[in-house]
Backbone and ligand atoms as CSV (ligand in chain L), in Angstrom:
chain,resi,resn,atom,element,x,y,z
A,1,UNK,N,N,4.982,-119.070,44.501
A,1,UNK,CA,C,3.822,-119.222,43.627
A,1,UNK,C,C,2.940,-120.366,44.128
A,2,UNK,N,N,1.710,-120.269,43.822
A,2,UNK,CA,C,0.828,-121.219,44.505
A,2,UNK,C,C,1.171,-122.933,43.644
A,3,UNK,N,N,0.601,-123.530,44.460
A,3,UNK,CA,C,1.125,-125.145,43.575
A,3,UNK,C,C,0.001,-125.735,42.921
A,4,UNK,N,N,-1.029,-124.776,42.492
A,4,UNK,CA,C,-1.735,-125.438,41.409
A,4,UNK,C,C,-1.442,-124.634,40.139
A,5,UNK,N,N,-0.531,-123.499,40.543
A,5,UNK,CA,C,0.114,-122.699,39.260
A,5,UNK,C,C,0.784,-123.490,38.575
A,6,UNK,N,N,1.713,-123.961,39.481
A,6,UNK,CA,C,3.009,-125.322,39.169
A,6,UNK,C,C,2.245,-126.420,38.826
A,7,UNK,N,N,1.335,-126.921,39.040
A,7,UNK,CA,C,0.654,-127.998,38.830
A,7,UNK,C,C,0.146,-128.786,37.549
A,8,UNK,N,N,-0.356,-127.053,37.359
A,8,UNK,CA,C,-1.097,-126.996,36.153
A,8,UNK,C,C,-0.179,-126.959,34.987
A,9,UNK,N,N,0.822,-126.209,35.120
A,9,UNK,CA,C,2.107,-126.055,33.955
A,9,UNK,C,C,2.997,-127.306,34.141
A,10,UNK,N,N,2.593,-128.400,34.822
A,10,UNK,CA,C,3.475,-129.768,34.844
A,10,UNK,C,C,2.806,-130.434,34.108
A,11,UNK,N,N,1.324,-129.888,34.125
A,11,UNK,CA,C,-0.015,-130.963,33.441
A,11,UNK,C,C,0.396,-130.748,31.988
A,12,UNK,N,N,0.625,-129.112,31.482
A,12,UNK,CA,C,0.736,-128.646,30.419
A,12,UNK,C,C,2.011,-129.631,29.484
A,13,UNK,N,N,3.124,-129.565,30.633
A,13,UNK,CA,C,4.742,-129.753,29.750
A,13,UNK,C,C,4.352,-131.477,29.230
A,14,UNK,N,N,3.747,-132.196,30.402
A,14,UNK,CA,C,3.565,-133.316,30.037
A,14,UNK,C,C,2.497,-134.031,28.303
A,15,UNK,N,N,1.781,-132.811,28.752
A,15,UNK,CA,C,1.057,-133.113,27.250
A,15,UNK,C,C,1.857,-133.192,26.077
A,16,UNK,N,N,2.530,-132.387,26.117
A,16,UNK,CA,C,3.382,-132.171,24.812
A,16,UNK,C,C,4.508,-133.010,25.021
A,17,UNK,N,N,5.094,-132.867,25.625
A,17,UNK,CA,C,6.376,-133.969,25.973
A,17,UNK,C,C,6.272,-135.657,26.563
A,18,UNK,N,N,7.182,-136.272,25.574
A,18,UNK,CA,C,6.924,-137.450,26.144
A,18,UNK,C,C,7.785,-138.228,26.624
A,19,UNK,N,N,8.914,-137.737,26.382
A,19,UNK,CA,C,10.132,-138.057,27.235
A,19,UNK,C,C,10.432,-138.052,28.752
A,20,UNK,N,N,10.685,-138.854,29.526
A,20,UNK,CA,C,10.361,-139.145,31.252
A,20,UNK,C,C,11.983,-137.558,31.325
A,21,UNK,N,N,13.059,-138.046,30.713
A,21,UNK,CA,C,13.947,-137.311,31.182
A,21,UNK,C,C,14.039,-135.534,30.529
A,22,UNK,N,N,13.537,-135.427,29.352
A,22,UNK,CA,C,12.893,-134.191,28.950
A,22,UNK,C,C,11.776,-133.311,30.346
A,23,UNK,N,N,11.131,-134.523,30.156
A,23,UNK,CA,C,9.726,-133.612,31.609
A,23,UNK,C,C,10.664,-133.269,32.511
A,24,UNK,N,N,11.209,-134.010,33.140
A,24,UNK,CA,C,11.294,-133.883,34.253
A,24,UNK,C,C,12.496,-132.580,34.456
A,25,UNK,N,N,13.721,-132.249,33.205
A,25,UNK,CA,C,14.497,-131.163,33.299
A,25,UNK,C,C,13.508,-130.008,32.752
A,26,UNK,N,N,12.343,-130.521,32.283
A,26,UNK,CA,C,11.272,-129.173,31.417
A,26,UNK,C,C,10.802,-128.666,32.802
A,27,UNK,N,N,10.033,-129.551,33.445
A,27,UNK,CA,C,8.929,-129.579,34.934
A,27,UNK,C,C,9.981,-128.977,36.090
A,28,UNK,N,N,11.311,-128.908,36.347
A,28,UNK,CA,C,12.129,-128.216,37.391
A,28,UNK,C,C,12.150,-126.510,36.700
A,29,UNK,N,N,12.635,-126.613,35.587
A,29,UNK,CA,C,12.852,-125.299,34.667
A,29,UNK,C,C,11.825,-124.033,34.919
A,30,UNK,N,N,10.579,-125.021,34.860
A,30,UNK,CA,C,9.106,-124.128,34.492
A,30,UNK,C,C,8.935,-123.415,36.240
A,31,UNK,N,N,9.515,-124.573,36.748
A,31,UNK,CA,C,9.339,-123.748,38.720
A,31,UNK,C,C,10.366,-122.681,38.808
A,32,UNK,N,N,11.046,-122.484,38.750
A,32,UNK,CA,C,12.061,-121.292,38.518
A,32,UNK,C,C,11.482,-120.049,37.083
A,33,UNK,N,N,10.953,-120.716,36.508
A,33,UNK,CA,C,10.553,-119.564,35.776
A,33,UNK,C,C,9.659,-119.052,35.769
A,34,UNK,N,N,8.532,-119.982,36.303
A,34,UNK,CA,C,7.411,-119.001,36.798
A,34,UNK,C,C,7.088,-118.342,38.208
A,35,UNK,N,N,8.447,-119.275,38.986
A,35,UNK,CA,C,8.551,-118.055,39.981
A,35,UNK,C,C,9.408,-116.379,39.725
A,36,UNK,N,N,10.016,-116.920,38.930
A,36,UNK,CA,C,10.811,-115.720,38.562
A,36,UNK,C,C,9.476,-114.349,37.784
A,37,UNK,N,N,8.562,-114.712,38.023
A,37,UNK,CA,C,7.055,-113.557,36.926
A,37,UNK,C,C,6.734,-113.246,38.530
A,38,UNK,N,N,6.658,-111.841,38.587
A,38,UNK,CA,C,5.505,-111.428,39.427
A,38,UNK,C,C,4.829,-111.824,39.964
A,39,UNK,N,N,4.698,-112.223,41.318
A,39,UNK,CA,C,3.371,-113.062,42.192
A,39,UNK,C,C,3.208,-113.030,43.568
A,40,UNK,N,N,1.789,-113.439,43.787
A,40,UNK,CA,C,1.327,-113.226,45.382
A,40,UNK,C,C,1.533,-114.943,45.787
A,41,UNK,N,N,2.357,-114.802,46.641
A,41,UNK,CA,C,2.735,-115.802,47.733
A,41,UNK,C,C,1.119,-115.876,48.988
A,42,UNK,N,N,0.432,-116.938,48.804
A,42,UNK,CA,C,-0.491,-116.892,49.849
A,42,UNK,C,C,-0.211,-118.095,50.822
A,43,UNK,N,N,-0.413,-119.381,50.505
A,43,UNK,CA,C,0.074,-120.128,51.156
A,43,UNK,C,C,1.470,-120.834,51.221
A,44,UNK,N,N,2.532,-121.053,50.488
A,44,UNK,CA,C,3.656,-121.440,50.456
A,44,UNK,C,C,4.775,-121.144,51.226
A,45,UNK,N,N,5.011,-119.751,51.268
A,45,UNK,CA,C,5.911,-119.489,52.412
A,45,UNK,C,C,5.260,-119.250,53.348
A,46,UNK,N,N,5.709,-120.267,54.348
A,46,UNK,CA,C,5.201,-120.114,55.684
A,46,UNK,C,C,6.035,-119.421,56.362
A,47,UNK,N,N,5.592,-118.597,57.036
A,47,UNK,CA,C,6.347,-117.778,58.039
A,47,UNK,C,C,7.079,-118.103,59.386
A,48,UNK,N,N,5.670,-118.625,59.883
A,48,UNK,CA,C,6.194,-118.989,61.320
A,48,UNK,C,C,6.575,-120.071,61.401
A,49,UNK,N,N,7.840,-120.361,62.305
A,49,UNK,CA,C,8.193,-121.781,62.583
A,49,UNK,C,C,8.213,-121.845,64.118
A,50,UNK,N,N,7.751,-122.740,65.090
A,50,UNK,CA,C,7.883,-124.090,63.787
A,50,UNK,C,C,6.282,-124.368,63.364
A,51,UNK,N,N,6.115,-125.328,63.081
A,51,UNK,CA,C,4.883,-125.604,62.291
A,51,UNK,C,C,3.330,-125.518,63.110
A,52,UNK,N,N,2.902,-124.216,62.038
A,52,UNK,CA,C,1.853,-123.706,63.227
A,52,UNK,C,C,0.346,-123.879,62.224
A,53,UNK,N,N,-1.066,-123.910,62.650
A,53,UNK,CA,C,-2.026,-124.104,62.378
A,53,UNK,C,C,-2.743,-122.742,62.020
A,54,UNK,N,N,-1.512,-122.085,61.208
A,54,UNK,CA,C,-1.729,-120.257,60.629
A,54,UNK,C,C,-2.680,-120.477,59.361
A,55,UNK,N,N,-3.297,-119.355,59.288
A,55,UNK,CA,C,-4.020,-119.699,58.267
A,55,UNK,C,C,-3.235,-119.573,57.337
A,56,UNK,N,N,-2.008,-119.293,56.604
A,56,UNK,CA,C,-1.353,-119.413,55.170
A,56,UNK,C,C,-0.726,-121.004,54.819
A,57,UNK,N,N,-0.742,-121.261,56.300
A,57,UNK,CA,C,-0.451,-123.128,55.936
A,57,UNK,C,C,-2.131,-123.759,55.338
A,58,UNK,N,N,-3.486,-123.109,56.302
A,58,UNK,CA,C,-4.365,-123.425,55.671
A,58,UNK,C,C,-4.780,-123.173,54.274
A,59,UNK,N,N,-4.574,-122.080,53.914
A,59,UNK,CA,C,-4.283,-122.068,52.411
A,59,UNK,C,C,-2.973,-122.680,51.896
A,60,UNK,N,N,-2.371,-122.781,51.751
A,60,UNK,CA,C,-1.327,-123.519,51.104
A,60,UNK,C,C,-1.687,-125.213,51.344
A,61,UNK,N,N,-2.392,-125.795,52.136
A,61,UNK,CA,C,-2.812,-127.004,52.019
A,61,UNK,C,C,-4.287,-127.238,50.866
A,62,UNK,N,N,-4.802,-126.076,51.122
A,62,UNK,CA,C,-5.989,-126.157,50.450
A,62,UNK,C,C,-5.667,-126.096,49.168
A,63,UNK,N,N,-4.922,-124.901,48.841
A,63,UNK,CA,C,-4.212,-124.742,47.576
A,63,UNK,C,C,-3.702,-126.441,46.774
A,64,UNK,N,N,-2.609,-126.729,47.617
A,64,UNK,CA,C,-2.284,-128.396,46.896
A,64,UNK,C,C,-3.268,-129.076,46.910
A,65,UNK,N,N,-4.193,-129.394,47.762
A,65,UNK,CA,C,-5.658,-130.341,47.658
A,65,UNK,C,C,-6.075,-129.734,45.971
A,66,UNK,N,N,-6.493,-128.650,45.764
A,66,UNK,CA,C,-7.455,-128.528,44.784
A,66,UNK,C,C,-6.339,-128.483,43.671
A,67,UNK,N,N,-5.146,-128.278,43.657
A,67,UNK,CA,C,-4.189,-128.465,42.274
A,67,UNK,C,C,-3.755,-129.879,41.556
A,68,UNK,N,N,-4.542,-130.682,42.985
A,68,UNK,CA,C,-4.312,-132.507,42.622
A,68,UNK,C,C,-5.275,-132.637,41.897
A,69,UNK,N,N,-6.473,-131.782,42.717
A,69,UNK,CA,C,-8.216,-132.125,42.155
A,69,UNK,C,C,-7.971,-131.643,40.732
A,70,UNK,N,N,-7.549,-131.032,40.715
A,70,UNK,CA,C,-7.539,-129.784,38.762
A,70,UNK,C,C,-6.552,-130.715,38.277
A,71,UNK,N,N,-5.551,-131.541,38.789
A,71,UNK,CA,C,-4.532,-132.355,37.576
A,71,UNK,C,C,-5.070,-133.543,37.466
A,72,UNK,N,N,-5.958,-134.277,38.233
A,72,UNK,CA,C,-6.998,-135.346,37.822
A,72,UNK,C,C,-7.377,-135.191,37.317
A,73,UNK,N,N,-9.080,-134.204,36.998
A,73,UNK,CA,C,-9.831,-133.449,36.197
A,73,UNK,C,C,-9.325,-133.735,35.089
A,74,UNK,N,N,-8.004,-132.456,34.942
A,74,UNK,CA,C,-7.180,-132.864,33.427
A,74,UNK,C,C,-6.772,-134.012,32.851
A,75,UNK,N,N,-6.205,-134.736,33.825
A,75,UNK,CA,C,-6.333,-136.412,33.144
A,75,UNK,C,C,-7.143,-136.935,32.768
A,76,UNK,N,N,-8.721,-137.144,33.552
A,76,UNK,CA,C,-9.552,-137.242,32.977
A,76,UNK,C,C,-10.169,-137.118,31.885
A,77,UNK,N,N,-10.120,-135.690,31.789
A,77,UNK,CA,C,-11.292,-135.295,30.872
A,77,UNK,C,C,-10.118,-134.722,29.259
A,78,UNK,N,N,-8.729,-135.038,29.418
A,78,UNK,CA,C,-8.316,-135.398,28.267
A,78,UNK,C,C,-7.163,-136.584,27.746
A,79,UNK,N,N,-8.025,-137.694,28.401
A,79,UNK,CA,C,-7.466,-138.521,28.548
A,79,UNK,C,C,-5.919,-138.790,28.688
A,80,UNK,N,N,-5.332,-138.162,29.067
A,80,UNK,CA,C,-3.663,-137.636,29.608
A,80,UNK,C,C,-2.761,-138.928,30.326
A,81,UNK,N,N,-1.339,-139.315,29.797
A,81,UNK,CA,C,-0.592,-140.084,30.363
A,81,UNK,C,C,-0.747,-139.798,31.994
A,82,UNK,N,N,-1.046,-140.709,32.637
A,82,UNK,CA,C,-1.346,-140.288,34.274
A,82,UNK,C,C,-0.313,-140.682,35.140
A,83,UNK,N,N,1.018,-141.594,34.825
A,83,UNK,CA,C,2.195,-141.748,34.791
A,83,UNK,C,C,3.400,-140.788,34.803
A,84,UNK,N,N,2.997,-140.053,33.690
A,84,UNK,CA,C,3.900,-138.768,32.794
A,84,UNK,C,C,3.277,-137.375,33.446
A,85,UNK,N,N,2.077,-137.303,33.750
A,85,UNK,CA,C,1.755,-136.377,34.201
A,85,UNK,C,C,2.130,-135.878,35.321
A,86,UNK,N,N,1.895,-137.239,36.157
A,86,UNK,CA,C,2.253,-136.931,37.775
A,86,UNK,C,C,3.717,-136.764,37.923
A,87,UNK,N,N,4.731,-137.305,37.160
A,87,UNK,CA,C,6.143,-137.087,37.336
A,87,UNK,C,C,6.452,-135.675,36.684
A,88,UNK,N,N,5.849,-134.872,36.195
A,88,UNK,CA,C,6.156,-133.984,35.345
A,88,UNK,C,C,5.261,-132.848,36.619
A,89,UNK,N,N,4.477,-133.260,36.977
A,89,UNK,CA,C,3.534,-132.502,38.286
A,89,UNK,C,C,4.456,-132.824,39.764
A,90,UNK,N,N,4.720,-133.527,39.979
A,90,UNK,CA,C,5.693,-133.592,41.097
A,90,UNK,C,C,7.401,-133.215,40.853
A,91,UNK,N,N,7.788,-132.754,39.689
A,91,UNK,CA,C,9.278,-131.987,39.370
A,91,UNK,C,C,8.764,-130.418,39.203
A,92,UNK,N,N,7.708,-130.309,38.724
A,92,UNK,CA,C,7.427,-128.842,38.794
A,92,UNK,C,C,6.887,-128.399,40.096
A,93,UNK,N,N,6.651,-129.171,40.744
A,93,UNK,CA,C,6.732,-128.625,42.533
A,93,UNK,C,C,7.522,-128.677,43.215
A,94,UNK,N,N,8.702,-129.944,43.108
A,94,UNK,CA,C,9.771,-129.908,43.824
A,94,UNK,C,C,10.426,-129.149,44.415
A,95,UNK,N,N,11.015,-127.956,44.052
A,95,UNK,CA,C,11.659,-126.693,44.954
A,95,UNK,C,C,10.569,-126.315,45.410
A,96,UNK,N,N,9.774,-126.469,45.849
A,96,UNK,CA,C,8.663,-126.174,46.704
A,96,UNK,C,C,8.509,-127.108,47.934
A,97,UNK,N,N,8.349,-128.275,47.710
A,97,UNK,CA,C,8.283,-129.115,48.558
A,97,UNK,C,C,10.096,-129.253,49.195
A,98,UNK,N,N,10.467,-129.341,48.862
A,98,UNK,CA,C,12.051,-128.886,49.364
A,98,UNK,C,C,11.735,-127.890,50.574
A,99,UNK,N,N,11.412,-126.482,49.945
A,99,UNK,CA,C,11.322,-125.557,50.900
A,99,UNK,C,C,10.264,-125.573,51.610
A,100,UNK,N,N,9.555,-125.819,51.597
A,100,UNK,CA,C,8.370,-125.533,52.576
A,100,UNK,C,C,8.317,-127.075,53.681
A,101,UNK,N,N,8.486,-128.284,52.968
A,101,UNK,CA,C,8.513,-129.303,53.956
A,101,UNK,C,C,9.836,-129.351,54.540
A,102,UNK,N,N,10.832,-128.955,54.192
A,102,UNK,CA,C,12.266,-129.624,54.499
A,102,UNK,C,C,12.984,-127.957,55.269
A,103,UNK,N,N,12.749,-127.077,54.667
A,103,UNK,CA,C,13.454,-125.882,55.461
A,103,UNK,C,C,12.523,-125.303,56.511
A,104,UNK,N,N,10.869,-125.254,55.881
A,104,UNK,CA,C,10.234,-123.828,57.054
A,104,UNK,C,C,9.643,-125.125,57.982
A,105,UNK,N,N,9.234,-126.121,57.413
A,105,UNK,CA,C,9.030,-127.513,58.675
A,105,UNK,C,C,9.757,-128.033,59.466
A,106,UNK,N,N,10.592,-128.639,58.666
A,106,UNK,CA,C,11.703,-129.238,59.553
A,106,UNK,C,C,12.708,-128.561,60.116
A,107,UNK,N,N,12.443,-126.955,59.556
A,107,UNK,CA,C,13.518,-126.257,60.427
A,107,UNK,C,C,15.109,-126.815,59.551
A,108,UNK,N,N,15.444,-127.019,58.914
A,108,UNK,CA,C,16.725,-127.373,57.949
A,108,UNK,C,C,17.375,-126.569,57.361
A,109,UNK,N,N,17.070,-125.241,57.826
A,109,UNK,CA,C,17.537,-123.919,57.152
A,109,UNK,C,C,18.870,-123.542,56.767
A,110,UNK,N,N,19.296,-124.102,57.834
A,110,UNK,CA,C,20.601,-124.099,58.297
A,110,UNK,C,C,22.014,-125.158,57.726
A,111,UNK,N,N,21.047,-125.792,57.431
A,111,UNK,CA,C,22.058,-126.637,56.862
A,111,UNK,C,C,22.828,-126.884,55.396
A,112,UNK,N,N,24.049,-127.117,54.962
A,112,UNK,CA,C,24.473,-126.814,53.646
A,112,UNK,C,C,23.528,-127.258,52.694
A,113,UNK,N,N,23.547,-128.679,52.913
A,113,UNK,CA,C,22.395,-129.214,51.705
A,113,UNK,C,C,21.239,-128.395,51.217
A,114,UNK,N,N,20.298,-127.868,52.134
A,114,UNK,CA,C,19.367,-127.681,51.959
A,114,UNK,C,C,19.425,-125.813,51.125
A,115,UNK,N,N,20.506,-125.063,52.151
A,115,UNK,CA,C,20.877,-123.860,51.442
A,115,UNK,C,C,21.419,-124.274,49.999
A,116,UNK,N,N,22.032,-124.991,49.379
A,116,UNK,CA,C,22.494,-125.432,48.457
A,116,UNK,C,C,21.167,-125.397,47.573
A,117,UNK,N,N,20.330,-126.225,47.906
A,117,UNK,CA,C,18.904,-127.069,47.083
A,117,UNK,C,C,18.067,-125.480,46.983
A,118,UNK,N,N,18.122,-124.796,48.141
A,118,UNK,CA,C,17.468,-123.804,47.998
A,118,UNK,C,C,17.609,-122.332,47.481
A,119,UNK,N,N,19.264,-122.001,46.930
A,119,UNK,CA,C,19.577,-121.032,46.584
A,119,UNK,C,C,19.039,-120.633,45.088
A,120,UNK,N,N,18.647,-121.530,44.198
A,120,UNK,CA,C,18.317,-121.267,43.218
A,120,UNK,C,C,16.867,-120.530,43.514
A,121,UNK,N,N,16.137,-121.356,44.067
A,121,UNK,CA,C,14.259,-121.150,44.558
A,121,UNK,C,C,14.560,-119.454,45.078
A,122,UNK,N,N,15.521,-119.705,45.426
A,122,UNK,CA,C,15.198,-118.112,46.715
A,122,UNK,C,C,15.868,-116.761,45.322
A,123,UNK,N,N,16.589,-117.208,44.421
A,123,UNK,CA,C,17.260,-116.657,43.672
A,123,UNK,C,C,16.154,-116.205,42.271
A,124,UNK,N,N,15.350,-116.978,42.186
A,124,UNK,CA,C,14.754,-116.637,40.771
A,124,UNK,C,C,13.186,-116.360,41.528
A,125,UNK,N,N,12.955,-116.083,43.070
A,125,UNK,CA,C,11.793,-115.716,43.137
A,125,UNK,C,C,11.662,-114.576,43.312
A,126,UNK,N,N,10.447,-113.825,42.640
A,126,UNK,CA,C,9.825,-112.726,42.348
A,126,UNK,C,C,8.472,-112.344,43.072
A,127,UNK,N,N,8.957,-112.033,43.819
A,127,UNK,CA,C,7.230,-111.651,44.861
A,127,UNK,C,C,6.486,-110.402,45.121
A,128,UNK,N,N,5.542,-110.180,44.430
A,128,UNK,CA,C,4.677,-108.676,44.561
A,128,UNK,C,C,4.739,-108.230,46.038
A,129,UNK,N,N,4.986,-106.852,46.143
A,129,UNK,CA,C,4.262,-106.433,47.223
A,129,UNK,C,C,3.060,-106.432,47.185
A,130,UNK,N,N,2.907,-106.283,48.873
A,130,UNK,CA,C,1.505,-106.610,49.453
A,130,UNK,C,C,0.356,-105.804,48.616
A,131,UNK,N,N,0.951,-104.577,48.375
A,131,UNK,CA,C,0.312,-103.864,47.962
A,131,UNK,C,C,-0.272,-103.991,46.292
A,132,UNK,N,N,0.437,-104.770,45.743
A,132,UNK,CA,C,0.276,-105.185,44.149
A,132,UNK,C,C,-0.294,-106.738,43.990
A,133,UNK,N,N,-0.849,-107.028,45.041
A,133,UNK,CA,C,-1.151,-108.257,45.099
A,133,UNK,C,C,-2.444,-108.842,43.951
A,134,UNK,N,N,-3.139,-108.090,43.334
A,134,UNK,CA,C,-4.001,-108.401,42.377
A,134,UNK,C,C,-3.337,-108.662,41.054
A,135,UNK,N,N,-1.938,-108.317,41.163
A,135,UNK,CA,C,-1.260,-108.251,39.863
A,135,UNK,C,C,-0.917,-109.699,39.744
A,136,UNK,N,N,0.163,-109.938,41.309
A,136,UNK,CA,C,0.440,-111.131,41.583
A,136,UNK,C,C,-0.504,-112.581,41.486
A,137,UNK,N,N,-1.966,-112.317,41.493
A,137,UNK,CA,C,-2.721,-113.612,41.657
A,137,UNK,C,C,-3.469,-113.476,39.728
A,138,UNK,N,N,-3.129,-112.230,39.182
A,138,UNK,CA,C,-3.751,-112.280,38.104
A,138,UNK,C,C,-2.714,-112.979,37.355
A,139,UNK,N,N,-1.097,-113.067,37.421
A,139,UNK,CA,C,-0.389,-114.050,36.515
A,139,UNK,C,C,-0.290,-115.559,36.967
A,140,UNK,N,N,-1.187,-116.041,37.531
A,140,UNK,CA,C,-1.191,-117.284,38.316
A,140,UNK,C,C,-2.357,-117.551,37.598
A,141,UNK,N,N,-3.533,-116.751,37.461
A,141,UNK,CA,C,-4.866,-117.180,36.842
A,141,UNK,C,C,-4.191,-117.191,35.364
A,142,UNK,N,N,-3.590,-116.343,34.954
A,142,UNK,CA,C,-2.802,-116.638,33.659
A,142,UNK,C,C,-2.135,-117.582,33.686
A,143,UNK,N,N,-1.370,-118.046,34.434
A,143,UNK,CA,C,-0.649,-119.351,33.642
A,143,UNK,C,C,-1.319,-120.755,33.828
A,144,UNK,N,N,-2.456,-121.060,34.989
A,144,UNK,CA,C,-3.539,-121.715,34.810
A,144,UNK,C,C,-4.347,-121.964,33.279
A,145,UNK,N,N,-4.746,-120.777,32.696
A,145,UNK,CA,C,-5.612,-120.111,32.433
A,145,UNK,C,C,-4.644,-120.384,30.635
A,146,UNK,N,N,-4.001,-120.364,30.469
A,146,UNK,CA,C,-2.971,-120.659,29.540
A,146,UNK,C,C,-2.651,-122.148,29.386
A,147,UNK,N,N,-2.425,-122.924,30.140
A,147,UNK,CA,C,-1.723,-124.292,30.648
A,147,UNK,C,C,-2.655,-124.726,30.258
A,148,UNK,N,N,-4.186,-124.610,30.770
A,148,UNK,CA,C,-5.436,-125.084,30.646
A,148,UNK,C,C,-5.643,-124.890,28.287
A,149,UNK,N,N,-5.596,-124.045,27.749
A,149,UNK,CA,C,-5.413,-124.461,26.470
A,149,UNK,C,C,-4.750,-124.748,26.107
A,150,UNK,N,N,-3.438,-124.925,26.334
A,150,UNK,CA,C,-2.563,-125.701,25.755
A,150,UNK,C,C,-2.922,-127.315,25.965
A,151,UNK,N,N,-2.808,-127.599,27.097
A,151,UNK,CA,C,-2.906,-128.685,26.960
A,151,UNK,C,C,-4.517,-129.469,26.400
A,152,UNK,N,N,-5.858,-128.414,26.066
A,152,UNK,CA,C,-6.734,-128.786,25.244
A,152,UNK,C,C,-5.972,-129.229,23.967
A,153,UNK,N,N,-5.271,-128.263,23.762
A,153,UNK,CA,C,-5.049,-128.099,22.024
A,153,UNK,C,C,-4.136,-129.086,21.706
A,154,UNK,N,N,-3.141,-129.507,22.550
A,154,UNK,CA,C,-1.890,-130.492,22.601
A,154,UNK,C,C,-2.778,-132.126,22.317
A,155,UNK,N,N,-3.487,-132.223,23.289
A,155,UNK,CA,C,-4.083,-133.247,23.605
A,155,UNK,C,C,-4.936,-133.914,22.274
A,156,UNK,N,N,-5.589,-132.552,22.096
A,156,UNK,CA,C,-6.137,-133.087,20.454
A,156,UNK,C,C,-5.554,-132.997,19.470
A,157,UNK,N,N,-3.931,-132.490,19.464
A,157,UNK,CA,C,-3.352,-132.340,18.631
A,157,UNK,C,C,-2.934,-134.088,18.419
A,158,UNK,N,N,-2.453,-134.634,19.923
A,158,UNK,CA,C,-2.365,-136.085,19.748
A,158,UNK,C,C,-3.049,-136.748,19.592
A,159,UNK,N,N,-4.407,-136.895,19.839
A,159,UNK,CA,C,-5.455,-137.879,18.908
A,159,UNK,C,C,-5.600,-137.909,17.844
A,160,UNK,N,N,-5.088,-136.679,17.092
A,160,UNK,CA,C,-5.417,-137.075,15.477
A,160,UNK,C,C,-4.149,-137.668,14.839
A,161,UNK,N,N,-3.299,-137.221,15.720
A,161,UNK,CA,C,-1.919,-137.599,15.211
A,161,UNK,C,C,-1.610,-139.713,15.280
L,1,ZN,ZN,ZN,8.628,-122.013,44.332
């Protein structure tokens, strides 16, 4: 799943939650479960190793650039723990950054640890075929697209509170 999908649903858990050790077992949970929904893989799994200047690494970099830009934004513009956010935004990417920096980069595939760290990620992911791929990027704009009111509604739920 792309990592402003994850990004955005770390932005979300954090609004509502304010517990460092809550987020952070909420923010691992939510990456396994929203990989586990239907989706188009564009930049994240990289294919080729070793580390090549393919365009799905160029999207998948571009992708994290603009999911930082969209979890600022959200801090910003609802005034959001920026502390809580980012730890709750960096556990809901984690099996991501695991796999993509540590197995298809570094080539670590092979090794127990990392098969260990990675059997769950590879276990609860759900990936459209090529051919269903509009389905796949339409539940990503959904959980954006979702994450994005919740955490309106959360946010003002805590100012009045
Ligand atoms: Zn993942």
């Amino acid at each position: 799943m792309l990592t402003i999908s994850h990004l955005t649903a770390g932005t979300a858990i954090a609004t509502k939650v304010k517990n460092p050790k809550k987020i952070v077992i909420l923010a691992l949970i939510s990456h396994y479960f929203f990989d586990a929904l239907p989706h188009t893989e564009v930049g994240v799994i990289i294919k080729q190793q070793p580390f090549r200047y393919n365009w799905e690494t160029i999207v998948g970099i571009f992708d994290t650039i603009l999911g930082i830009v969209l979890v600022l934004f959200l801090i910003k513009k609802f005034s959001l723990n920026r502390k809580l956010v980012f730890l709750s935004a960096f556990f809901a990417s984690l099996p991501d950054i695991f796999y993509v920096i540590f197995s298809r980069y570094l080539c670590l595939d092979n090794t127990l640890f990392f098969q260990i760290i990675n059997y769950p990620h590879d276990f609860s992911h759900f990936e459209t075929p090529k051919s269903w791929w509009i389905v796949g990027i339409l539940t990503q704009v959904l959980i954006i697209v979702i994450s994005y009111v919740l955490i309106r509604k959360w946010s003002l739920d805590g100012q009045k509170s």
